[in-house]
N, C-alpha and C positions, 0 to 999 in steps of 0.2 A: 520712388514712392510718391513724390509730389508731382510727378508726372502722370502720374497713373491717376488720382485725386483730382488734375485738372481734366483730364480725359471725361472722368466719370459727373464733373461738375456742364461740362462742356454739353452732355449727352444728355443729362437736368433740361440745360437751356430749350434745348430741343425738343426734349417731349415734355408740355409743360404738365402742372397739375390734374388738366382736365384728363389729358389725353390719358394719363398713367392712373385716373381713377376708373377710367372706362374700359383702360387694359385688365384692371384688378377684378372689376365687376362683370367684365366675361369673363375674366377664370371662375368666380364665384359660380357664377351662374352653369360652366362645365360640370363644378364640383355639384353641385346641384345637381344636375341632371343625371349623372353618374348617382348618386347617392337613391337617388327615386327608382333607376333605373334598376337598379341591384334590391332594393329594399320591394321591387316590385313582381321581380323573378326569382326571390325568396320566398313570396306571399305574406308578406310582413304586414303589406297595406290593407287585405283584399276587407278584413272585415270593418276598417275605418271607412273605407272605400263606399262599401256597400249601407252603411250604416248611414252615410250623406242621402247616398239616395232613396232611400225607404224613406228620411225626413222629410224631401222633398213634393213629396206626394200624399193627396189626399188621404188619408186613414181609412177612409170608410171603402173609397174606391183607387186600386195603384194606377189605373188606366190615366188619371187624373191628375195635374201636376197640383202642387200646394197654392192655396191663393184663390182669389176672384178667375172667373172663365179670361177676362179679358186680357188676364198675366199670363197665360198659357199662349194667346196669341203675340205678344210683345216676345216671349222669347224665343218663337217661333221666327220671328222678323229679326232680331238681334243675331241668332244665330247665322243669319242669310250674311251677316258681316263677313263673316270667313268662308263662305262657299268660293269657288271656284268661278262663280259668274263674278258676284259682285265684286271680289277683289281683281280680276282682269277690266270689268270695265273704269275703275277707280285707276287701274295702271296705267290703262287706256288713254284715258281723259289728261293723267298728269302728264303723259308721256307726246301727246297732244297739244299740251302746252308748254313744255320744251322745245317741242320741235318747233314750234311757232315763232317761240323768242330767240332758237338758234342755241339754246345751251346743250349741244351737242355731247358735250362730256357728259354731263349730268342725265341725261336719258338715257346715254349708253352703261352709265354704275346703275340707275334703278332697275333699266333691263337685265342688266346681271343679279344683280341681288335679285328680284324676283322672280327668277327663274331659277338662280343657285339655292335659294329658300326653299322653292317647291320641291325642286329635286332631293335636297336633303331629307325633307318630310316624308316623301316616298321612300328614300331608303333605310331610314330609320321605321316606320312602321313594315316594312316588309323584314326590317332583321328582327324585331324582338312580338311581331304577331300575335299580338295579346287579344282575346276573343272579347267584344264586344258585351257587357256586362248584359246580364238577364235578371236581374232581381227587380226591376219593374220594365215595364210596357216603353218601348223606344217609341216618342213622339214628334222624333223626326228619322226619313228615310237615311238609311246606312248600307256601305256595302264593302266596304273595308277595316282592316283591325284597328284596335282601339289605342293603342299607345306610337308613341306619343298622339297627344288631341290634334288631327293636320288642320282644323279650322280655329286652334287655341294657337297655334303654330306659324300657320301662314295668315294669318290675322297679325300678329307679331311680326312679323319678318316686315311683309309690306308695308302697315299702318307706323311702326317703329322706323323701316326703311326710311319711308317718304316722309315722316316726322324730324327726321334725323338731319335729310338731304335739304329741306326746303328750310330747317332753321339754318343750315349755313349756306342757303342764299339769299338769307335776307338782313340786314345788319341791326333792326332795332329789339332791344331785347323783349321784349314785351311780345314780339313776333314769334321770337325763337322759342321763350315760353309757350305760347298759345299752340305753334304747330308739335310741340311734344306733348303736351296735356291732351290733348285731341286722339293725338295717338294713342298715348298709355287709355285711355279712356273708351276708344273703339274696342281694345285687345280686352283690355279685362272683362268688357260687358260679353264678348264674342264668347270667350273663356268662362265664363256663367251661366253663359244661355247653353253652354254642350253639355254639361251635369243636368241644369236643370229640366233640359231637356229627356234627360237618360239615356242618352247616346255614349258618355264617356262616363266616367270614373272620377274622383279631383284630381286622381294622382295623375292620371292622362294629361288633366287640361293646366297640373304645374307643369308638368315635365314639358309639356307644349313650351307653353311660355318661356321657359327654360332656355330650351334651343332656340327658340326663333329673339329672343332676348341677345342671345348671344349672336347669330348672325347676324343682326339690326346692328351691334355694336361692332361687327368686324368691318359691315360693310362703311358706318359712319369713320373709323380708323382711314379705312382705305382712302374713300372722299377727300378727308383730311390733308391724307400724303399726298392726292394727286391736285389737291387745289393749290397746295406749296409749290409745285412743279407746275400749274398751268394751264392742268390738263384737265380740270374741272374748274367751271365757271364759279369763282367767290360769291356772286352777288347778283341777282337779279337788275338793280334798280342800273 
């Protein structure tokens, strides 16, 4: 018994508080998405759902999102966060300045995570093909189904990714803070402009965040083990 007690004390050592709350907070976040997902192909959500976005929009006219003309453009631009361009050239650019500095480990976890992120996103919207909400006018162009949100999703994956990657290569904390707050901040804004847009649902652009929440945290896990072993650079400086 007191062998077994040191074993499991020993295993403490190891994975310390951080790591075991980031383990807790992706299960969270599975139960989450599991919970939206089911609550969503029951139609539990559909009239919360729709009830967001009827608020969102002018009264007078649905064509028109709620607010001054010039918030319709802002979330037009905010949305462009999670497109497909702008998060390849953001991969781009960091993946650019890896290879620059030589942190070859570390370029090759981002390029997996964001490409393991995208792929997820595809096949999670291709299994549960939930039709693109019609109770107001889409104010930006669409052409695949609506759950999970893939710009609520891989906004998350990557902006959480490279939030995650670039706090542990940097050692002062005030840095580690700044590149996660940046993060969390790109996603949520990405993940508001898709409702207010009228392309997704909330429930799409939780569930988004949801999954891509949790692969940011699988992939920050990995990084972890592989910078203990060597195989990912610690530290820039």
């Amino acid at each position: 018994m007191i062998a077994k007690i040191r074993v499991l004390f020993r295993w403490f050592r190891q994975w310390d508080l951080i790591v075991l709350t980031a383990a807790l907070v992706a299960a969270l976040g599975i139960w989450a998405f599991i919970g939206i997902a089911d609550a969503v192909r029951e139609g539990e959500t559909q009239s919360f759902d729709e009830r967001i976005l009827k608020a969102l929009r002018d009264p007078t006219d649905p064509s028109k999102p709620l607010g001054p003309a010039w918030l319709g453009e802002v979330g037009r631009d905010l949305t462009a966060l999670g497109g497909v361009a702008v998060v390849s050239l953001v991969t781009a650019s960091v993946v650019g300045f890896l290879l620059i500095t030589r942190h070859y480990g570390a370029m090759l976890l981002l390029l997996s995570a964001t490409l393991g992120g995208l792929l997820l996103s595809t096949l999670l919207k291709h299994s549960f093909d939930r039709p693109r909400p019609q109770v107001v006018p889409h104010l930006s162009y669409v052409n695949t189904s609506s759950f999970p949100s893939g710009h609520s999703m891989l906004s998350a994956v990557v902006y959480l990714t490279l939030g995650s990657l670039l706090a542990r290569l940097v050692q002062r904390r005030v840095l580690k803070l700044y590149f996660v707050g940046v993060a969390l901040v790109l996603t949520g804004l990405t993940g508001l402009s898709r409702v207010y847009m009228g392309v997704h649902y909330p429930t799409d652009v939780l569930a988004g965040w949801s999954a891509g929440l949790v692969w940011a945290l699988v992939c920050w896990l990995a990084a972890r083990w592989l910078q203990s072993r060597r195989a990912v650079e610690r530290s820039l400086e």
